[in-house]
C-alpha positions in Angstrom: 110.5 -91.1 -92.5 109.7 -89.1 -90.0 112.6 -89.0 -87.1 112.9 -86.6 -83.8 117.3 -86.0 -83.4 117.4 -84.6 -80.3 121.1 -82.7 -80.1 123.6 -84.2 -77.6 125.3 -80.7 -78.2 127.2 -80.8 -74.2 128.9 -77.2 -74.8 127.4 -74.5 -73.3 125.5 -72.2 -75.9 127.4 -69.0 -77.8 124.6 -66.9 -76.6 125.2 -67.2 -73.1 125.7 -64.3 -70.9 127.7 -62.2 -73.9 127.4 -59.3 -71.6 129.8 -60.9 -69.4 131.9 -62.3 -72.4 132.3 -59.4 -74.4 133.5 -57.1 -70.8 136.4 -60.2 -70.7 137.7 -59.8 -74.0 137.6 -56.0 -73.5 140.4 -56.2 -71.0 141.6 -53.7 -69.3 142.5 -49.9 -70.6 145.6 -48.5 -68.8 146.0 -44.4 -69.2 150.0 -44.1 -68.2 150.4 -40.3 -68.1 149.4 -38.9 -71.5 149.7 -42.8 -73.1 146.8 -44.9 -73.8 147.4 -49.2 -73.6 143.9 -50.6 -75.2 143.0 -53.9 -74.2 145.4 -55.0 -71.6 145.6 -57.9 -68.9 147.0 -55.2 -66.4 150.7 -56.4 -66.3 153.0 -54.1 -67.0 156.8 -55.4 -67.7 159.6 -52.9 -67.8 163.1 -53.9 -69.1 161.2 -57.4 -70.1 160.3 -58.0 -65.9 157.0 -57.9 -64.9 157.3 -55.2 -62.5 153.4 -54.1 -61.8 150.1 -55.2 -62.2 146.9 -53.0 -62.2 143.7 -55.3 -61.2 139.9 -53.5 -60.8 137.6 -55.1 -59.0 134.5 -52.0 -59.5 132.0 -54.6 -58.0 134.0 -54.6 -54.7 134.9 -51.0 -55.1 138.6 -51.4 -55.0 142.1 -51.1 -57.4 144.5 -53.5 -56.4 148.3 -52.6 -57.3 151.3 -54.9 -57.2 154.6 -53.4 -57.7 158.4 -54.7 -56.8 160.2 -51.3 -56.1 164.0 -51.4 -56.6 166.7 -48.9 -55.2 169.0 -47.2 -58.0 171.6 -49.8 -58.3 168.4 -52.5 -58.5 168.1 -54.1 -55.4 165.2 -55.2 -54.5 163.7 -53.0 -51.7 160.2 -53.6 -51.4 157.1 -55.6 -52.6 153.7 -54.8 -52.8 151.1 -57.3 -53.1 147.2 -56.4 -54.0 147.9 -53.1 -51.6 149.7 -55.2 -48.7 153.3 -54.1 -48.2 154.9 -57.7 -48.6 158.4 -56.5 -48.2 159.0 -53.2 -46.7 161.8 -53.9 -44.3 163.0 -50.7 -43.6 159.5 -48.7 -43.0 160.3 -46.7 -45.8 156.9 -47.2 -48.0 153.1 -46.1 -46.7 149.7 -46.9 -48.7 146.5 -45.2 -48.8 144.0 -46.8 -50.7 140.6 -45.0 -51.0 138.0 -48.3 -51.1 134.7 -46.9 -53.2 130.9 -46.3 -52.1 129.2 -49.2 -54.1 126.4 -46.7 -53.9 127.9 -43.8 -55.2 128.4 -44.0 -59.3 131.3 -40.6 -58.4 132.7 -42.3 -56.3 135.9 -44.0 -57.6 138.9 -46.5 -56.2 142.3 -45.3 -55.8 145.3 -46.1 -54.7 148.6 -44.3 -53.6 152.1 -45.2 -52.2 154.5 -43.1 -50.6 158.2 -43.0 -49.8 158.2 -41.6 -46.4 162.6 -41.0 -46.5 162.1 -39.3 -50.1 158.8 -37.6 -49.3 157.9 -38.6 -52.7 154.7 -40.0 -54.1 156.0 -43.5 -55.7 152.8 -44.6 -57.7 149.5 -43.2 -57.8 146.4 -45.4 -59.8 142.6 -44.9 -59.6 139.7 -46.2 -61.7 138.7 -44.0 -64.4 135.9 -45.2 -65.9 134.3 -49.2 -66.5 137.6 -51.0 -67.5 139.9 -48.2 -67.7 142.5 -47.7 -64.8 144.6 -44.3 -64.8 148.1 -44.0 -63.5 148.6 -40.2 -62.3 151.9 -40.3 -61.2 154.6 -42.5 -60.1 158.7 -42.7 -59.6 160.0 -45.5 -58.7 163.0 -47.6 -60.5 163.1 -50.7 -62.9 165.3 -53.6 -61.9 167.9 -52.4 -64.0 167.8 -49.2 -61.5 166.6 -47.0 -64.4 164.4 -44.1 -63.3 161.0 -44.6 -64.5 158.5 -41.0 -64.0 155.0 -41.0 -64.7 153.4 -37.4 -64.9 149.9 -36.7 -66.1 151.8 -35.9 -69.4 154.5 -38.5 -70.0 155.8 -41.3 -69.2 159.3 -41.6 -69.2 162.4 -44.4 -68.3 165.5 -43.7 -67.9 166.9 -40.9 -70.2 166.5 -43.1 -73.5 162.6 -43.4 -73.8 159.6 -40.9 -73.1 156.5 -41.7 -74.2 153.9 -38.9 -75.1 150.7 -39.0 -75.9 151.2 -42.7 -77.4 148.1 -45.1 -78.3 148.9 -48.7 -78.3 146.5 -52.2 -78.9 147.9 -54.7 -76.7 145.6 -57.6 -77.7 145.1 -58.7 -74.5 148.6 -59.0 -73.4 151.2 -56.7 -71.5 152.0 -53.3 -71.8 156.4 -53.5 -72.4 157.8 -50.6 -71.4 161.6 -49.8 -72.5 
C-alpha cells in the first residue's frame, strides 16, 4: 500500500522569518541612569500608573516618548503623546527631537523635553544601540507628586527608593518603579 498524504498543515511554518521573530521576543532594553530593564515592552509604571512609554522605530529613524507629567501635589499638567505635546496648556513644556540619517549607522534618535518656567531638562531618551533605549536624564513627578530624578548614575523617586546600578529581567512586561 502505497499512499501519497499530502499535509493540510494551514499554520504558517516555525521556520519562518525567525530573524524577525526572535528581534520580537527580544523586546526592548531600557538603560534608566546606571539601571539596566532586559527585555521590556517600553512601559514604564511608577506608583503602579503607567506613566511613560519608550517606543524605537530605528527603520524610521525616530524614538517616540509618551509621558503624563504631574505638578508636585499631582495634578495633571501635561501630556505627551509619541513627541506631540497633547496637553500643555500653559506653554510651559518644549520638545526637541533629533529624527536619524537612515544612512548614517552613528547617527542615532533622540529625544528631549524641557520646562521652559524651571529651565530644567524634564526627560531626555535616545537609542543606544539595536533594541536598547537610554534615558540620560529626567525630573519630572509621579502622580502621587513624588520627585522622580534620573541622572546617568541613578535613578531615584522620591526620598524612599534610589536605584543604582540595578539589573532587572522583565520578561517582556513593564519596568515598576517604586
Amino acid at each position: 500500500m502505497d499512499e501519497t498524504v499530502e499535509s493540510s498543515r494551514t499554520e504558517p511554518s516555525s521556520h519562518t522569518n525567525t530573524a524577525a521573530t526572535e528581534t520580537r521576543k527580544l523586546g526592548l532594553e531600557l538603560l534608566i541612569g546606571s539601571n539596566i530593564f532586559r527585555n521590556t515592552n517600553g512601559v514604564i509604571k511608577i506608583h503602579g500608573k503607567e506613566q511613560l512609554v519608550i517606543e524605537s522605530k530605528p527603520e524610521q529613524g525616530l524614538l517616540l516618548v509618551t509621558l503624563d507629567l504631574y505638578g508636585e501635589g499631582g495634578t495633571h499638567i501635561a501630556h505627551l503623546r509619541r513627541n506631540v505635546l497633547a496637553l500643555n496648556q500653559a506653554g510651559q513644556f518644549t520638545i526637541d527631537i533629533h529624527r536619524a540619517q537612515l544612512d548614517s549607522p552613528t547617527d542615532t534618535p533622540w529625544v528631549r523635553l524641557s520646562d521652559q518656567q524651571a529651565g530644567e531638562i524634564v526627560l531626555e531618551a535616545r537609542i543606544a544601540s539595536e533594541n536598547k533605549v537610554q534615558i540620560t536624564s529626567g525630573k519630572f513627578y509621579s502622580h502621587k507628586g513624588t520627585l522622580v530624578e534620573i541622572t546617568p548614575h541613578y535613578c531615584r523617586i522620591g526620598s524612599g527608593m534610589t536605584l543604582f546600578g540595578d539589573i532587572a529581567e522583565t520578561r517582556g512586561g513593564t519596568v515598576v518603579l517604586g
